[in-house]
Steps between C-alpha positions, in 0.01 A plus 500: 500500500432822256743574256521704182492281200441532096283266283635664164797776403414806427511858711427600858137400512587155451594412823275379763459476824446113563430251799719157462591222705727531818837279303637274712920466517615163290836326586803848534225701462413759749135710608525843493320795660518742224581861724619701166484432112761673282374675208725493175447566126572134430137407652398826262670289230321168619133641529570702165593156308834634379592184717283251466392312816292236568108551517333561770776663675616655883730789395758595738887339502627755826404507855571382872334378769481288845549069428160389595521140448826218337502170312705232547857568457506823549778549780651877439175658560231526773171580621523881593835561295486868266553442171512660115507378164577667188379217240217322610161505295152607645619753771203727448336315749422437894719196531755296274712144436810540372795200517710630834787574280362780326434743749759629762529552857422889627724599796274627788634864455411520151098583472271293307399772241827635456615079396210501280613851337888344481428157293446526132618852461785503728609184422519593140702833581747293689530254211531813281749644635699206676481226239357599094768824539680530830539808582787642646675848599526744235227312244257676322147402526169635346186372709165541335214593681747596786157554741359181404506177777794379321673837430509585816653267651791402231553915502637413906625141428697642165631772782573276757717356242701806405328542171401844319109541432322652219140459546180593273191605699160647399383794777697707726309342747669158395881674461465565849478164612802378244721816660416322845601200369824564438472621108806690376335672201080449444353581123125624494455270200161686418702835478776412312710238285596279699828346308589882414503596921709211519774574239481860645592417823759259473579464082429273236448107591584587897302144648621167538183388590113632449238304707211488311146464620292691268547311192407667152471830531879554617664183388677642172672853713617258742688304278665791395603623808689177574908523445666246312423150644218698738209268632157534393288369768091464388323361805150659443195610236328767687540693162432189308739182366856641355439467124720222320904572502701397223877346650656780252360770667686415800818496311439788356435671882859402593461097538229553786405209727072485567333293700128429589525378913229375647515407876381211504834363351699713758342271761583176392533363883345554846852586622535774221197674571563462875816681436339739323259614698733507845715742308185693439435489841778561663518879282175516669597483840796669421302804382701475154216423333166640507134329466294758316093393533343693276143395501336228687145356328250273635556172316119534363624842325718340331427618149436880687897419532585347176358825317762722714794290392409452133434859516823539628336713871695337715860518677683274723311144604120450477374222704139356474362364871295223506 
């Protein structure tokens, strides 16, 4: 099989385009036809070496596909069954093993690319908004990077839930999409202060939550948009890592909460991220919620589409086909 791998950390042009051995599935493990690869700043993160990973290394944690083949034991899963996965290493490639109880079954009305587009990003904006702060009717959220694969979709789960959005977008091009969403008030973040459009629409410390996947470079104007006892959520570095927070300054903010999720520990069981995803799913068939693709790469392009997300070109879902 060809897949995209990296033999040291660094930028873009470290990733290659590599043949490797067809894997073979172990005992709960299952083959996988790779159809779509999910593209996400963590791999960005991974190939950069701001996580470290082990050497040499299949990026990728996101994608779905057709079962091609089961090991022993395996009994909830077939030959021919549609599935997704948010979590599983070496994705960026024509086929994968994962154990059968990290991926989840893909109802037949759902298509394979839009699963692929729902799993690590929409699974963390349900988690977001469902379980770290739950949201619920007349809350006040700020999303970051409301046109993002992320933003998008907690912008319409945060509404489904009743909840008022702020969001912070680059372009006009990009406030479009948040308006569509479902956005109640969008913030050209390039244009103006961000925190000041805030207090001016809706007064000093108006959110109970801000959803946080830029990291540095709006981290401290957050926290001061929080009322007392708001949430800080930091789930992302696309700006960079949050710089160290003393416990005081917290206190000082009106005895904020913060938390660092990850979703990882958001899917601490099969049945979890089953139910996760079917809620997902049903909004999509539904029409509730809306799959935005925004770019689909050839998987041996990937770096061509890890310079458009570092670079921050791209909106919605970007998928890499193998």
């Amino acid at each position: 099989m060809w897949a995209m791998q990296i033999a040291e950390q660094g930028g873009p042009e470290v990733l290659g385009w590599v043949q490797l051995p067809d894997p073979t599935p172990a005992i709960g493990e299952i083959l996988v036809e790779v159809a779509a690869a999910g593209l996400n700043y963590i791999d960005t993160y991974q190939r950069s070496g701001l996580y470290e990973v082990p050497l040499p290394y299949v990026l990728g944690l996101e994608g779905s596909g057709t079962v091609m083949a089961i090991g022993a034991d395996v009994t909830a899963m077939a030959v021919g069954d549609h599935v997704a996965w948010p979590t599983n290493p070496g994705s960026y490639a024509g086929c994968v093993v994962m154990p059968a109880d990290k991926a989840v079954k893909v109802p037949d009305e759902i298509d394979l690319e839009v699963s692929a587009a729902l799993m690590l990003q929409g699974m963390t904006a349900h988690f977001l908004a469902t379980s770290t702060y739950p949201l619920g009717p007349g809350d006040r959220c700020l999303v970051h990077a409301g046109a993002g694969g992320v933003g998008l979709l907690l912008i319409q789960i945060a509404k489904l839930h009743g909840a008022e959005v702020f969001t912070t977008v680059g372009t006009p091009e990009k406030a479009d999409l948040a308006e569509i969403a479902g956005a109640d008030h969008t913030i050209l973040y390039r244009d103006v202060d961000f925190a000041a459009a805030v207090a001016d629409l809706a007064g000093e410390r108006p959110l109970d939550v801000v959803f946080d996947g830029v990291g540095k470079s709006v981290f401290a104007q957050s926290l001061s948009l929080l009322r007392p006892r708001g949430m800080m959520v930091t789930f992302g570095n696309a700006s960079g890592p949050v710089d160290p927070v003393a416990p005081l300054e917290l206190s000082a903010n009106g005895s904020l909460f913060l938390t660092r999720p990850t979703l990882f520990n958001y899917l601490r069981t099969n049945a979890e991220m089953q139910s996760r995803a079917d809620d997902l799913f049903d909004w999509v068939k539904s029409g509730d919620l809306d799959v935005r693709i925004g770019a689909r790469y050839a998987l041996r392009d990937t770096a061509e589409a890890h310079r458009a997300l570092e670079g921050r070109a791209t909106t919605g879902k970007v998928l890499l086909i193998p």
